[in-house]
N, C-alpha and C positions, 0 to 999 in steps of 0.2 A: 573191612573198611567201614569207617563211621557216617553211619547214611544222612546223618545232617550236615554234615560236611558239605555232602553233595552239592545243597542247595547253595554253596557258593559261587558255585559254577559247572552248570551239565554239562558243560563242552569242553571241558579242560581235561588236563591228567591230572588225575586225583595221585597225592602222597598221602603217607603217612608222617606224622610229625614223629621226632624221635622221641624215646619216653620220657627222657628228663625233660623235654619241651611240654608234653604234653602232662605232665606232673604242676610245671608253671603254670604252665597257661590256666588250668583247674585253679590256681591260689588266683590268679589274674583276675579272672570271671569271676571270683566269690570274696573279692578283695573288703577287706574291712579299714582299709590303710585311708587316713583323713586328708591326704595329701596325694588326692590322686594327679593336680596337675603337672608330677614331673614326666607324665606320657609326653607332653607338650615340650620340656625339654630337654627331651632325649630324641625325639624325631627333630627339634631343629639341630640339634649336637650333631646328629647323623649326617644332617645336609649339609652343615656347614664342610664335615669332613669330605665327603663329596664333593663338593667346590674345590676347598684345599686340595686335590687330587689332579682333580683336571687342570687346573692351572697351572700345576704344574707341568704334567703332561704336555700343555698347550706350547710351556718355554721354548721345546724343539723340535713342538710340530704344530705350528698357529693356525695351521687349517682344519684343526678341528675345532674351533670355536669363530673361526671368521673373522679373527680381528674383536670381537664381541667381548669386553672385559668384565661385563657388566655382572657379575655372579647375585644373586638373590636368593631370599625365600620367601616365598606368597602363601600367607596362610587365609584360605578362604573360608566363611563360613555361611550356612544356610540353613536358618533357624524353620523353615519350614519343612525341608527336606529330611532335616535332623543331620546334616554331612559337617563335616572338616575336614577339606582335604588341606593338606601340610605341603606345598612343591619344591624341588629346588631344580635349578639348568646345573648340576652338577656330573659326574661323570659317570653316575648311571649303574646302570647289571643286564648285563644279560642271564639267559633263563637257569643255567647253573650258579648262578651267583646268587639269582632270588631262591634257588634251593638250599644252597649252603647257608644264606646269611639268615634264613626266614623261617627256615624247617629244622635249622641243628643249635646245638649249646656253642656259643662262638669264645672266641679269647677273648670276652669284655669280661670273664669271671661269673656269666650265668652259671656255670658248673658249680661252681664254688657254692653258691647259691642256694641253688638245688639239695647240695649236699649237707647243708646244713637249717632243713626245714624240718620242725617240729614234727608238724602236725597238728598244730595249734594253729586255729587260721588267725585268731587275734597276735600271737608272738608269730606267728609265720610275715603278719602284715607287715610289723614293725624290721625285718630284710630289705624292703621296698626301698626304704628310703636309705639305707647303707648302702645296697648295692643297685641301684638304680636300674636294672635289668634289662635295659634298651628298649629295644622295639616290640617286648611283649608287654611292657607297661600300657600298650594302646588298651587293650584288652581289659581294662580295668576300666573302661567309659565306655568302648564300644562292643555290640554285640554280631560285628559283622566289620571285619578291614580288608578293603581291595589297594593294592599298589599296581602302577602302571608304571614299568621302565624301562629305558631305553640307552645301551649304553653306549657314551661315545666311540662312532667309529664305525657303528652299524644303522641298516636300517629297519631291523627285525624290533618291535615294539613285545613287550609280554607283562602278561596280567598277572597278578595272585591273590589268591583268594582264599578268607579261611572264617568262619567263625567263630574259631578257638574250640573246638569240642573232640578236637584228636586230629582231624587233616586239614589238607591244603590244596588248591588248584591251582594247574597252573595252562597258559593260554598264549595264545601268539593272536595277537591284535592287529588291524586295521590298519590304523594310523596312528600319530603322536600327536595331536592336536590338543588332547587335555594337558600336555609336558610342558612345560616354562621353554619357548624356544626350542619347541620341536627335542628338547633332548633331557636328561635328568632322572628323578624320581618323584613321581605322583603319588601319596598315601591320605587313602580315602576312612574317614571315621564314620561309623554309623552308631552316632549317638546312641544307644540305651536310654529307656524309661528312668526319669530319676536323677540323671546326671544334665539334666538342662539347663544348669548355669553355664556349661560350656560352650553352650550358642550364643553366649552373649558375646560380641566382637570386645565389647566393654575390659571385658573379663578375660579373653583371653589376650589382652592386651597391658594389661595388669601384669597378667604369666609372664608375658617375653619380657616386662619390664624389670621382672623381678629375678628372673633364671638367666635372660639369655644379653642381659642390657651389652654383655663383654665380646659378644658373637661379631667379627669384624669382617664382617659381608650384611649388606641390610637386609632387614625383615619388616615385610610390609602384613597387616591384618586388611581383608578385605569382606564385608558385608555385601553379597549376594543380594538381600533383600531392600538394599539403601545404600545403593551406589553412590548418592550424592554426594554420603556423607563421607564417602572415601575420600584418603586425603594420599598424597604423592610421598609424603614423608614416611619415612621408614620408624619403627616405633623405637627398633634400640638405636643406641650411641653410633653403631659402627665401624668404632675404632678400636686401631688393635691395645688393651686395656696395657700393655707392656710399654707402651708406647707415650704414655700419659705420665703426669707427674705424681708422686704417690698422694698428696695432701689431694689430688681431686678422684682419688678412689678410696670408695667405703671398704669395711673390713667385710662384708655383705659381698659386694663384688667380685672383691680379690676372692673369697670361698667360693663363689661362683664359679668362676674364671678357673680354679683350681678341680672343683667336680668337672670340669669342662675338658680340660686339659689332659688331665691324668687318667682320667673314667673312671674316679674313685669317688667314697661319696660319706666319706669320713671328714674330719676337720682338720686344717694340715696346723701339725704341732709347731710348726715355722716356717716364714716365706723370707726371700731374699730378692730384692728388685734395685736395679739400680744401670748404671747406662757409664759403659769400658769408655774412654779417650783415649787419643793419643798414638801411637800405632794403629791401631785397627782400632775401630768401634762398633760397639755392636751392645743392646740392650740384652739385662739378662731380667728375667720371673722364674723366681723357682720354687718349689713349697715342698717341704718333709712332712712327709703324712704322718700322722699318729697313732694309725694300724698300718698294721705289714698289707702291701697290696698282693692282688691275690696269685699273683706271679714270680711275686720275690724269691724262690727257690728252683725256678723254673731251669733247667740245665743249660741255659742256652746265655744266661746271664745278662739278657737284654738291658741296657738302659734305656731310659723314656724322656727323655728329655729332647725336644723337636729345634729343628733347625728351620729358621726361613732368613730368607733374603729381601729386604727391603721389605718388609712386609707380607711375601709369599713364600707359603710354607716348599720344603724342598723336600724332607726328611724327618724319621722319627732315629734313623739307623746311623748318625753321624759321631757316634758313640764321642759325644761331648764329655762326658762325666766315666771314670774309670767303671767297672763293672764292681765292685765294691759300693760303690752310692748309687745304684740301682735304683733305690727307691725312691730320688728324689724326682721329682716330677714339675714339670714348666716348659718352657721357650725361651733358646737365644737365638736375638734378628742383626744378624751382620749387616752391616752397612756398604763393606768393601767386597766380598765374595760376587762374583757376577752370576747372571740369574738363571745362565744357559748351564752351568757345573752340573755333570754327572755326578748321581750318586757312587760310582766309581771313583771317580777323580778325590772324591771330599777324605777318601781315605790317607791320601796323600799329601793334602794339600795344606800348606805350611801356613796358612790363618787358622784353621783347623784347629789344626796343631798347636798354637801360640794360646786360641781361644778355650782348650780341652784345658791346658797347663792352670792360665789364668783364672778360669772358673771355680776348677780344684782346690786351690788354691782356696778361693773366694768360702765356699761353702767350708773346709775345713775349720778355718780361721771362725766365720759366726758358729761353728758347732763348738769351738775350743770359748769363744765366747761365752755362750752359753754353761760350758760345763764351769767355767773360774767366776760366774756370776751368778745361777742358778742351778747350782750343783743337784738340788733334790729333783728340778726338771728336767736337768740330762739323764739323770739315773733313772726316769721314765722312758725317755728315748733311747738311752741303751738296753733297756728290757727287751726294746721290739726289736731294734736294730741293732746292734752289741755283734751279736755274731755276724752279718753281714761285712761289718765297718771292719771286724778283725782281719777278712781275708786281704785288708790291706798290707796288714802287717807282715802277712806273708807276699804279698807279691809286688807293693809299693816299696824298692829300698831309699828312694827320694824322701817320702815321705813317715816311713815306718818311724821314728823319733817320736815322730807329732802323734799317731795315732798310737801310740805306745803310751804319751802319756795322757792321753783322754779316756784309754781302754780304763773299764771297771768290772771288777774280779771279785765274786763270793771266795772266802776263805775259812779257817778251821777257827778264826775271829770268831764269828758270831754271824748274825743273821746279813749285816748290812752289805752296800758296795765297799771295795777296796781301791785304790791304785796303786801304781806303782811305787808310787812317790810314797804313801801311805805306808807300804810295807816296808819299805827303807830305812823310815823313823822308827819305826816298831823291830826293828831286828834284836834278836839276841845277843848278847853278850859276847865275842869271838866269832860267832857268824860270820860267814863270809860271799856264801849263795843267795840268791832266791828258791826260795823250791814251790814245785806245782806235783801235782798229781790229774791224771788223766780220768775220766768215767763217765757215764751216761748221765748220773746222776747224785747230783751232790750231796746228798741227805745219806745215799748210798757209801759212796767212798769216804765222805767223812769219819766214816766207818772202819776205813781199811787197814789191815794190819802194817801195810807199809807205814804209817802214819806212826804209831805208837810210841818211837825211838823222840822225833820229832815233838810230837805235843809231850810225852815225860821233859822236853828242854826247852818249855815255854816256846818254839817256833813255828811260825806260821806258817802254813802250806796253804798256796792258791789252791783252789780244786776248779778243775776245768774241766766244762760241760760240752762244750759245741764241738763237733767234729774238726772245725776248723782249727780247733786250739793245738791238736797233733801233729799239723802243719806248720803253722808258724813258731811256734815252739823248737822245732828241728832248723827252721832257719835263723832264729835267732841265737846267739850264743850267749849274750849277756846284756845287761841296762845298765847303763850307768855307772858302769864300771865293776858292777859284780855278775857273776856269771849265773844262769838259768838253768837250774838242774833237777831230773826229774825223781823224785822220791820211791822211785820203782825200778829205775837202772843204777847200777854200779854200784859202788860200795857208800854208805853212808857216809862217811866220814864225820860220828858227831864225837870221838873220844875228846878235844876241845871244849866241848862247852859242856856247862855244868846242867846234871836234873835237878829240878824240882824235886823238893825233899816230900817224900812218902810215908809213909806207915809199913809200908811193903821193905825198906831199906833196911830193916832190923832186920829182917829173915834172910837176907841178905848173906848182911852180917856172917849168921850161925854157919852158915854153909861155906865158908874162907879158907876153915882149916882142912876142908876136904878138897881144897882147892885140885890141888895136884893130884891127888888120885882122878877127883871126878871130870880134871879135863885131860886125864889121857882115854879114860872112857870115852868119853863124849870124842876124840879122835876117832878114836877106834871105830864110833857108832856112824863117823860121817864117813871114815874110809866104809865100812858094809854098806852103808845105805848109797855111795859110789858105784859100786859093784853091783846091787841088787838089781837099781835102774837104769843101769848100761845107759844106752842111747837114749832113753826115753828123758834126760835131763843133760841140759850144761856139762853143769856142776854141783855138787852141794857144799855148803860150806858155810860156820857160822854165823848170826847174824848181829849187831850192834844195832838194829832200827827196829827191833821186839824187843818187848814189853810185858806184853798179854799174852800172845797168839803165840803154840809151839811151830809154826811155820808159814813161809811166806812164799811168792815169786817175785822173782825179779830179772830184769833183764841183765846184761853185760855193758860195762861201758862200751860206748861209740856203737851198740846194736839197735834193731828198732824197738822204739817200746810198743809195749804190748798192746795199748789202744788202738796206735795208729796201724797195727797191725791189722786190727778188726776194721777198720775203716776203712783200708785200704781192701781189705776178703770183701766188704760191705757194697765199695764201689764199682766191684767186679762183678756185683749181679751177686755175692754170696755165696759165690764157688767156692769149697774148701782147698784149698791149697794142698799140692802133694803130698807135703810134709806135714808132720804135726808140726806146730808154732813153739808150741812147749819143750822141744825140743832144743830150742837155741838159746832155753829160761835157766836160770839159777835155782834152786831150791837151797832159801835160808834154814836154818833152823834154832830156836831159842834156847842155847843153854843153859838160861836161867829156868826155865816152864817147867813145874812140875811131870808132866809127864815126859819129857826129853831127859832129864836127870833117871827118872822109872828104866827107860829103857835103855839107857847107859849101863845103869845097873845090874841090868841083864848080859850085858854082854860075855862076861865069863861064865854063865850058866848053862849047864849041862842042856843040847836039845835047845838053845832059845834060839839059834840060827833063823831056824823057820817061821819063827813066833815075829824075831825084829825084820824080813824079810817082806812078810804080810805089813808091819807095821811102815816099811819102807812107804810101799804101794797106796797104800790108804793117807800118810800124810802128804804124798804126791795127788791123791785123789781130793781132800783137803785143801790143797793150796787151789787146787783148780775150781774147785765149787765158787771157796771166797773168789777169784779171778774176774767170777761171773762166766767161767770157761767150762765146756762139757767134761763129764767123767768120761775116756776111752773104753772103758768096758766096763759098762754097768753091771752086769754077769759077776765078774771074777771081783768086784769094791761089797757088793751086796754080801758074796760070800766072806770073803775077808773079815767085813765087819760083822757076821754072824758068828763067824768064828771065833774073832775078838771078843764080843759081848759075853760067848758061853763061857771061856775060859776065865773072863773078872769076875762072872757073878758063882762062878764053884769056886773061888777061891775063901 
């Protein structure tokens, strides 16, 4: 136990904070960040939410607030005490609540945080202000914070205490008498040496004007030591900022309002505000961040977009926005929904419903905007979000057209984005497909010998990176009238169009009149190497899509391909599958490749049985390496190829 802790409180339970807290808290206390007053707008964010909570709450069960509408937050201060305490009559915690919310890493993204600290406290500072860190940014002014709260519903009041130096206290109190209205949360600052411009009411009245002006419950600043000069008035706007007309909000605000909203604390690459008539009405703000938040992968595929009614918040969970735009962040305020609706009921409920459609709607349209007018600015927004927005395409059929053609695709092109529409104009000569290629990484498969066949006929192949691409891919059958085929199942089919003329074509050539002989060999070599690896293959059988490479895999038409194969072992926690995978694969092989002709060659040779048998093995062992797929027995390929090497180098 950290015995200065103690003195936070000697009557309390002493915790342990947990160690990524207590890793913060260390960067908190020794902070070099210039901009420490966002402590100040992260504890009114917190209140506010707090309010929004019980209010709701209140709609169908109003005797926990008395009829009392009046939600606030009173920030007081006392320049000689050195305090600021922050209050709100919101709805409170009880003493597991102040443990979870106060003592651990919570869903605001402190983890994230955490996890990506130098150890530079100068570049460590500069996270502060990206990820805003909640309630341990106090600690960056104060060297001692007690909270008092009370949550609605009970009468058990509880203290916490901590100095930031590894623990916490915690306490069951008296009375509620310091709490706004007997109920809420009280968080007390103890100013630190050094940070005394915080006592000025001046100045922290400036803060709430500058952070929190969009906060739509009032915030009052109060001088302890000059009551008089207290004024009734509340210092922010206190209206809901969504609610206003855009020309009377700063671009200042709206980012405000957006760190507020979202608890992101990036700059949103675009907002959409504007107010539904007509059937139903209802105001929408919505803002596209321009970092991925720190959630956007989360399994659970939350959307974040909140719902309120007339102005009171009801929900974050009324999945407005399909799980594909995840990331977009705001508030819509219905006007017609009544204000008693369970969160139950909203699943079902046909404004809902009308208003998910319409939004969708809304947001696609300014992102398809955006891509046909500021094409290099989309092609940022698709960096971050690209693979998000795709799992549309697999699970929106409504919509999948529209995000089909906004989707942007690295290709066997060059460096830049592609679309669809892009490769269409660009097609070869008798073309008649799309083709994609699957792989983790594009630099990589660019690489792939599946390709070869393909780039010798000037044809483009997408290469596709995101796991989601295995997916929609298999649902989709075609664009625009030509069909989507993957360059690793089924037969090529490029006899049709013509290669690019080579240097390599003359050697070609020479090798014409041995035509007949060296392809019954080359039969002969794919019936043994049939036989050699039994079950362990398909099938083998020539290849028309090599080039370079004496061998390839592939899958079968209408099988799965080999990616989604791994994405799918991937999805399952990485279990290996009964069977080997490779089992259901093709093995091509190049009868143009020097060494495929070598071993053909052998085939009538006294004793090469064994020699092309080994050599079976190893060009199976070979296709699976390139795959990016394990060798089955390391053992028996090691020897193989020892045995290969000895034999070429006595020859």
């Amino acid at each position: 136990m950290n015995q200065k802790a103690s003195s936070a409180d000697k009557t309390g339970e002493q915790h342990e904070f947990q160690a990524e807290v207590s890793k913060l808290l260390h960067l908190m206390v020794h902070s070099v960040y210039s901009e420490k007053e966002v402590f100040l707008r992260e504890l009114i964010s917190n209140g506010s939410d707090a309010c929004d909570k019980l209010r709701y709450e209140a709609l169908t069960k109003p005797d926990l607030i008395d009829g009392d509408q009046n939600f606030k937050i009173v920030i007081t201060v006392n320049k000689k005490k050195r305090l600021i305490h922050v209050a709100d009559n919101g709805i409170g915690m009880d003493r597991q609540e102040l443990i979870d919310n106060l003592g651990t890493i919570a869903r605001s993204g402190t983890s994230t945080f955490v996890e990506q600290l130098s150890g530079d406290e100068a570049k460590d500072a500069q996270l502060i202000g990206r990820f805003g860190v909640g309630f341990y940014s106090t600690f960056m002014v104060a060297d001692k914070v007690d909270v008092a709260s009370r949550t609605i519903g009970s009468d058990e009041v509880y203290h916490w205490a901590s100095d930031g130096a590894g623990a916490f206290a915690i306490s069951q109190v008296e009375d509620a008498t310091d709490l706004l209205d007997g109920r809420g949360t009280r968080v007390s600052l103890h100013i630190r040496k050094g940070d005394d411009d915080y006592l000025d009411p001046v100045r922290l009245r400036g803060i709430v004007k500058n952070y929190s002006d969009h906060i739509a419950i009032p915030i009052f600043v109060v001088d302890e030591n000059d009551k008089e000069a207290a004024s009734d008035a509340p210092v922010n706007s206190a209206s809901a900022l969504w609610m206003r007309a855009k020309s009377d909000i700063t671009d200042d605000q709206y980012t405000e309002f957006y760190h507020h909203v979202g608890h992101v604390f990036d700059e949103p690459w675009m907002r959409i505000h504007y107010k539904a008539e007509g059937r139903n009405e209802y105001n929408v703000l919505l803002f596209v961040p321009s970092s991925q938040p720190l959630d956007l992968f989360d399994p659970k595929r939350a959307t974040r977009v909140k719902l309120y009614v007339q102005r009171v918040f009801i929900t974050e969970d009324a999945e407005l926005l399909p799980s594909y735009l995840r990331f977009v962040r705001g508030v819509v305020d219905s006007e017609d929904m009544p204000l008693n609706m369970s969160r139950e009921m909203l699943q079902n409920n046909p404004i809902v419903h009308r208003i998910r459609n319409a939004v969708t709607k809304r947001v696609l349209n300014e992102l398809k905007k955006k891509a046909d007018k500021k094409p290099e600015d989309f092609e940022k927004f698709w960096s971050v979000f690209g693979a998000v927005l795709k799992e549309g395409i697999y699970e929106d059929f409504e919509r999948r057209e529209q995000l089909l053609d906004m989707a942007r695709f690295r290709s066997t092109k060059g460096e830049g984005w592609r679309t669809l529409k892009d490769y269409m104009a660009d097609m070869a000569e008798n073309q008649t497909a799309i083709y994609y290629i699957h792989g983790e990484d594009a630099a990589a498969i660019a690489k792939s010998p599946q390709l070869e066949g393909y780039l010798a006929r000037n044809i483009e192949v997408l290469l596709l990176t995101d796991p989601v691409d295995a997916f929609w891919t298999a649902a989709v059958p075609e664009y625009d009238g030509k069909p989507i085929k993957s360059v690793s199942r089924g037969t090529a089919d490029l006899d049709t169009i013509a290669k690019k003329a080579t240097d390599k074509e003359s050697d070609k050539e020479s090798h014409k009149k041995d035509d007949g002989v060296r392809d019954a060999a080359i039969g002969t070599l794919i019936a043994l190497f049939k036989q050699t690896l039994g079950d362990d293959i398909a099938d083998v059988r020539r290849s028309d899509r090599l080039t370079e490479s004496p061998v390839c895999l592939v899958a079968a038409e209408g099988s799965v391909d080999a990616y989604l194969e791994r994405v799918l072992a991937a999805s399952q926690g990485g279990a290996e599958e009964a069977t080997d995978p490779m089992k259901s694969r093709i093995l091509e092989i190049n009868p143009d490749h020097a060494l495929i002709r070598s071993l053909a060659a052998k085939i009538s040779a006294d004793g090469a049985r064994s020699e092309l048998e080994d050599a079976a093995y190893l060009l199976l062992d070979h296709a699976r390496i390139i795959e990016g797929a394990p060798v089955i027995d390391p053992a028996a390929y090691t020897r193989r190829l020892a045995s290969m090497m000895e034999k070429g180098l006595s020859l």
